[in-house]
N, CA, C and O atoms as CSV, one atom per row, in Angstrom:
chain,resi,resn,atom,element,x,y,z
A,1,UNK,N,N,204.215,-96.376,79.263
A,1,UNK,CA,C,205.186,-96.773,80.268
A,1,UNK,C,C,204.429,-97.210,81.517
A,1,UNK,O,O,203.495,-96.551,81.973
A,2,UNK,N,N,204.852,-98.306,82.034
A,2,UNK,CA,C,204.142,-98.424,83.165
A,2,UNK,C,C,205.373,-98.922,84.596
A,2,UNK,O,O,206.117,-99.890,84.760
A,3,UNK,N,N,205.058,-97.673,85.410
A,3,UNK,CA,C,205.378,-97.650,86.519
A,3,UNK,C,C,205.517,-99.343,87.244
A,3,UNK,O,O,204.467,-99.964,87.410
A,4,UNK,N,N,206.711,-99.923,87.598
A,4,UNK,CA,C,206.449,-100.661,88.174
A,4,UNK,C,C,206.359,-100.928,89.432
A,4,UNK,O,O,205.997,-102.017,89.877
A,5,UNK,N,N,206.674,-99.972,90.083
A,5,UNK,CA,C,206.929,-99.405,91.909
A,5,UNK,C,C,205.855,-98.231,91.489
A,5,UNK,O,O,206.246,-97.325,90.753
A,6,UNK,N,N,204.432,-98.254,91.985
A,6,UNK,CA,C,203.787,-96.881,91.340
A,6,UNK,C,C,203.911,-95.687,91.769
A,6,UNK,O,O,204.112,-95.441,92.958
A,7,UNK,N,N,203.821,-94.899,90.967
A,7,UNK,CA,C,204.227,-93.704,91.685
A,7,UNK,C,C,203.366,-92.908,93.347
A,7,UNK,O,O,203.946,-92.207,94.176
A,8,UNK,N,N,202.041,-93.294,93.368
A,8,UNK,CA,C,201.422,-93.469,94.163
A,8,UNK,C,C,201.734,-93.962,95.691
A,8,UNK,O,O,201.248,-93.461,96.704
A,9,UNK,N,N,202.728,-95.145,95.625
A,9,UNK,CA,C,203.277,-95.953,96.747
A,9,UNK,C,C,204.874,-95.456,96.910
A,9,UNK,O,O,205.799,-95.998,97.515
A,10,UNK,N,N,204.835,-94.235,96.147
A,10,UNK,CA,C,206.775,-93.821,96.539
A,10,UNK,C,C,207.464,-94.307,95.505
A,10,UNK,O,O,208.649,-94.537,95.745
A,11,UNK,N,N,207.109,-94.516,94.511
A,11,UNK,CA,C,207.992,-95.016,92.935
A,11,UNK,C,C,208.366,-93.586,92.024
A,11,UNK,O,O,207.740,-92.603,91.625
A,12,UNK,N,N,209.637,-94.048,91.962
A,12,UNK,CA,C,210.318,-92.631,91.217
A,12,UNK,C,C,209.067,-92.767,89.900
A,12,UNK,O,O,208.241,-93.630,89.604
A,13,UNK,N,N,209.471,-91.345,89.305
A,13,UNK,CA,C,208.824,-91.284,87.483
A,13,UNK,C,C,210.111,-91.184,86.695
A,13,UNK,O,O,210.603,-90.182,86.176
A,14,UNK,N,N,210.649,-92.700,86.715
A,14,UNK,CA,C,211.733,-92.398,85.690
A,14,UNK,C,C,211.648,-93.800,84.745
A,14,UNK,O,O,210.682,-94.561,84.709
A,15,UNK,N,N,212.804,-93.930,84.053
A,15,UNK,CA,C,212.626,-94.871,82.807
A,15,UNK,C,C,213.628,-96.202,84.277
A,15,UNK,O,O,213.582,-97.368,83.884
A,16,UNK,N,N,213.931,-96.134,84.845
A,16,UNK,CA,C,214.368,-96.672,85.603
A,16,UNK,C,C,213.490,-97.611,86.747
A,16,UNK,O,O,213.936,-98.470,87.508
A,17,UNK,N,N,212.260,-97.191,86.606
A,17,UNK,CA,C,211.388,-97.597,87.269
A,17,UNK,C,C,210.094,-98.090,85.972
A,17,UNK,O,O,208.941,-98.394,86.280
A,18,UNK,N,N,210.459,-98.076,84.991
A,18,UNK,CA,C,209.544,-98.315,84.016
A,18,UNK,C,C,209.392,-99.810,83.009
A,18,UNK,O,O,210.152,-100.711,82.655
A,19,UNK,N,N,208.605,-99.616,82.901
A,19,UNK,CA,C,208.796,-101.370,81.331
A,19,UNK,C,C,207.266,-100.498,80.259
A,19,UNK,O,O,206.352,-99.692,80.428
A,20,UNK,N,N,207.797,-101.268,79.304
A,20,UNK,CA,C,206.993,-100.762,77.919
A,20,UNK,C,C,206.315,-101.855,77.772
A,20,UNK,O,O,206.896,-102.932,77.639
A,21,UNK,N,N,204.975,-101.751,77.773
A,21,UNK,CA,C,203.526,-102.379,77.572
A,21,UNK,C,C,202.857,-101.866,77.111
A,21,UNK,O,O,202.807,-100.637,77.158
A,22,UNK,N,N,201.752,-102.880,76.224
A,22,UNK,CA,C,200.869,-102.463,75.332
A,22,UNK,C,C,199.713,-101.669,76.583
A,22,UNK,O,O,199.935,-101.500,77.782
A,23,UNK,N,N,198.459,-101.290,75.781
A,23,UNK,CA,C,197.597,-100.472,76.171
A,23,UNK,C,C,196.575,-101.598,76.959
A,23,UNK,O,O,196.284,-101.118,78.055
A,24,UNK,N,N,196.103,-102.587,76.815
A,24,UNK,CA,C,195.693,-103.825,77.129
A,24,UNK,C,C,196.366,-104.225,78.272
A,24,UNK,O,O,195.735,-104.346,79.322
A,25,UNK,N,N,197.951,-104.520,78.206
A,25,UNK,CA,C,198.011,-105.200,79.626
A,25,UNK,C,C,198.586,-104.026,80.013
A,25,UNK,O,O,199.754,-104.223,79.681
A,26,UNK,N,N,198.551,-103.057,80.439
A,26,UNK,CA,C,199.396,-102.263,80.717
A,26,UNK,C,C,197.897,-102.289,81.916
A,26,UNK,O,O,197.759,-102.751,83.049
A,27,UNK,N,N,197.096,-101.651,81.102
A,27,UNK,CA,C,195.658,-101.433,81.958
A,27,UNK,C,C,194.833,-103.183,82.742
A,27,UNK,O,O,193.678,-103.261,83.159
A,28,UNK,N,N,195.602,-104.047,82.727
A,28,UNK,CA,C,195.362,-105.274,82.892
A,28,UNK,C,C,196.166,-105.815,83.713
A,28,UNK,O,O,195.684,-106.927,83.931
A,29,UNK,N,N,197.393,-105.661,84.482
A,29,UNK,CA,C,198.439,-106.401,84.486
A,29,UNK,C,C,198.051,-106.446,86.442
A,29,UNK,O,O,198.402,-107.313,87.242
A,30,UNK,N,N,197.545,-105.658,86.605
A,30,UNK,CA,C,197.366,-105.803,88.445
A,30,UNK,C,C,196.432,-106.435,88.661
A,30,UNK,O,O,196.477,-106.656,89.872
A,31,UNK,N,N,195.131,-107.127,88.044
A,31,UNK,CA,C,194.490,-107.807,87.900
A,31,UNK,C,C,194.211,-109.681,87.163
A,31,UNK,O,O,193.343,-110.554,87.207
A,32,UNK,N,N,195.877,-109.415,86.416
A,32,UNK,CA,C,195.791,-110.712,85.871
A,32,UNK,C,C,197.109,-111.831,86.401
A,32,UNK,O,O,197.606,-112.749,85.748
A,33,UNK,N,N,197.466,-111.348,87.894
A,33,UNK,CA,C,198.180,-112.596,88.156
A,33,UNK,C,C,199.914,-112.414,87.741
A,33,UNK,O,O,200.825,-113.026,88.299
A,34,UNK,N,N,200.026,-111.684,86.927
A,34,UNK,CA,C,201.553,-111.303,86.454
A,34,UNK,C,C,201.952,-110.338,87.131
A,34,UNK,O,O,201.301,-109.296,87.215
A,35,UNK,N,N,203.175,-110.543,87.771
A,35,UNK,CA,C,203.933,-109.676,88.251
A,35,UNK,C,C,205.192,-109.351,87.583
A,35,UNK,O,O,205.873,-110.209,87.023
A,36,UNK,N,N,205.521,-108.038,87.645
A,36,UNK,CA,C,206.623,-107.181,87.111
A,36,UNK,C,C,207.600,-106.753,88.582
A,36,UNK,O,O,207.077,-106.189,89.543
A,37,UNK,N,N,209.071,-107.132,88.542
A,37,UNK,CA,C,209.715,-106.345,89.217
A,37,UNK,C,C,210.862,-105.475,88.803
A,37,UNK,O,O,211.175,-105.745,87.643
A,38,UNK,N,N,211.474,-104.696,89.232
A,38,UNK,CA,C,213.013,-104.322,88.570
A,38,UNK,C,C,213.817,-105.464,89.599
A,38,UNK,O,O,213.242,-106.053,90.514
A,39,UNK,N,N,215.333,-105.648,89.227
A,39,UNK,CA,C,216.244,-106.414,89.761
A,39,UNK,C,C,217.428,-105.727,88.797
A,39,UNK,O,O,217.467,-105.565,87.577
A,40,UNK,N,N,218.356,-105.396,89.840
A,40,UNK,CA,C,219.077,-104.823,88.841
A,40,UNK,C,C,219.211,-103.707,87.896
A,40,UNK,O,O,220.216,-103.227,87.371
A,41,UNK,N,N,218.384,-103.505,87.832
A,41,UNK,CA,C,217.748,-102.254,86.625
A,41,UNK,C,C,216.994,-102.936,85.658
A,41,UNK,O,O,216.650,-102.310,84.656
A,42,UNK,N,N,216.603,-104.395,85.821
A,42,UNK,CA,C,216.461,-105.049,84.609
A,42,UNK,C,C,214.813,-105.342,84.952
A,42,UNK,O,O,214.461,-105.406,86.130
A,43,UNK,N,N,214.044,-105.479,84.089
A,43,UNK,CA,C,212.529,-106.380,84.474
A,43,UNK,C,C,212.848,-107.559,84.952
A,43,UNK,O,O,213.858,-108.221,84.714
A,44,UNK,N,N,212.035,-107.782,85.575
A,44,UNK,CA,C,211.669,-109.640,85.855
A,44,UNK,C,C,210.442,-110.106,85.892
A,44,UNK,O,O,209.834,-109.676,86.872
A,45,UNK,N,N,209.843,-110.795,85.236
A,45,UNK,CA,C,208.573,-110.653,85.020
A,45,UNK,C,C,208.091,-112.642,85.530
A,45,UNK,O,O,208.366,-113.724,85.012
A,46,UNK,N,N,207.230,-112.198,86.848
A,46,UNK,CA,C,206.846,-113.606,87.356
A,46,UNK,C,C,205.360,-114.215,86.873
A,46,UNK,O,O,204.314,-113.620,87.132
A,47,UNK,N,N,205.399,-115.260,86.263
A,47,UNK,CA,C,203.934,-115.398,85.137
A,47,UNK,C,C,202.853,-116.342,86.559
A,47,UNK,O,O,203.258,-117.136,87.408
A,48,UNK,N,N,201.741,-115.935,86.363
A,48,UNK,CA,C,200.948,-116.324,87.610
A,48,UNK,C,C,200.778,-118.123,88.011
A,48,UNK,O,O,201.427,-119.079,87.588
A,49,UNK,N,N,200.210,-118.093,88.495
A,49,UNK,CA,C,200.504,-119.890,89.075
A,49,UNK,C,C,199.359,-120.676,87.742
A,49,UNK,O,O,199.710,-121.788,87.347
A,50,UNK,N,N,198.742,-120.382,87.450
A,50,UNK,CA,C,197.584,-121.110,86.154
A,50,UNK,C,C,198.803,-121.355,84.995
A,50,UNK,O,O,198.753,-122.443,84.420
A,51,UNK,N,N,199.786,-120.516,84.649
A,51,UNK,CA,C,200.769,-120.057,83.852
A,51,UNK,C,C,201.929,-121.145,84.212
A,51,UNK,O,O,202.063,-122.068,83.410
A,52,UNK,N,N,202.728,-121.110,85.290
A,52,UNK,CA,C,203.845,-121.756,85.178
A,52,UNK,C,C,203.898,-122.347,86.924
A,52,UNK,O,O,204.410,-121.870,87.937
A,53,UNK,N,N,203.173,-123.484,86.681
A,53,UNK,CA,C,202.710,-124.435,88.281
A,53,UNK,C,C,203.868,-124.813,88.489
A,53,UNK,O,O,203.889,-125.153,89.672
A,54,UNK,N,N,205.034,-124.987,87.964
A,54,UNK,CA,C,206.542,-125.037,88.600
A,54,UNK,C,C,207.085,-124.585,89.786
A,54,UNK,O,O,207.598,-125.180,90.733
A,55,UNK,N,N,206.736,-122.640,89.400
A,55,UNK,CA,C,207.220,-121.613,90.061
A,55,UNK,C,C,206.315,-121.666,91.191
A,55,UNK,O,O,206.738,-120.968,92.113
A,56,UNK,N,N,205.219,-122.247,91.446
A,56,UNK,CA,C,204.346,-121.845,92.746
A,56,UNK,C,C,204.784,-122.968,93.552
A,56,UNK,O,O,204.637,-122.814,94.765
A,57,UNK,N,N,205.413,-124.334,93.060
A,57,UNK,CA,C,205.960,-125.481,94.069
A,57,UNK,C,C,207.163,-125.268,93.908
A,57,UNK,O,O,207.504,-126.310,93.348
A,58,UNK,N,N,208.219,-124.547,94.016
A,58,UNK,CA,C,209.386,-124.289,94.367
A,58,UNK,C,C,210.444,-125.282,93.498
A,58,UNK,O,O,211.563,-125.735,93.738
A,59,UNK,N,N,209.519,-125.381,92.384
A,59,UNK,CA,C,210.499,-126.723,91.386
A,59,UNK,C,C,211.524,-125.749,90.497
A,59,UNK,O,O,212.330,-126.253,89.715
């Protein structure tokens, strides 16, 4: 499970604050440009600018 508000910075430890990732990006994911948020209760997952050059010019 990985914390997406960490618990460290004031993030509850619940499934509410969580998303299910492998062992790889789980240990990878603050370093590779992808961001995870909740919205809703739901993930939203923003793919880095190398990934989807759309989202970084406001297209």
């Amino acid at each position: 499970m990985h914390h997406v508000t960490e618990h460290s910075r004031g993030g509850p430890t619940h499934t509410d604050n969580g998303v299910l990732l492998c062992w790889h990006h789980h240990h990878r994911l603050d370093t590779s440009g992808w961001e995870i948020q909740m919205r809703h209760g739901r993930p939203y997952v923003k793919a880095p600018e190398w990934v989807d050059r759309a989202a970084s010019t406001g297209r």
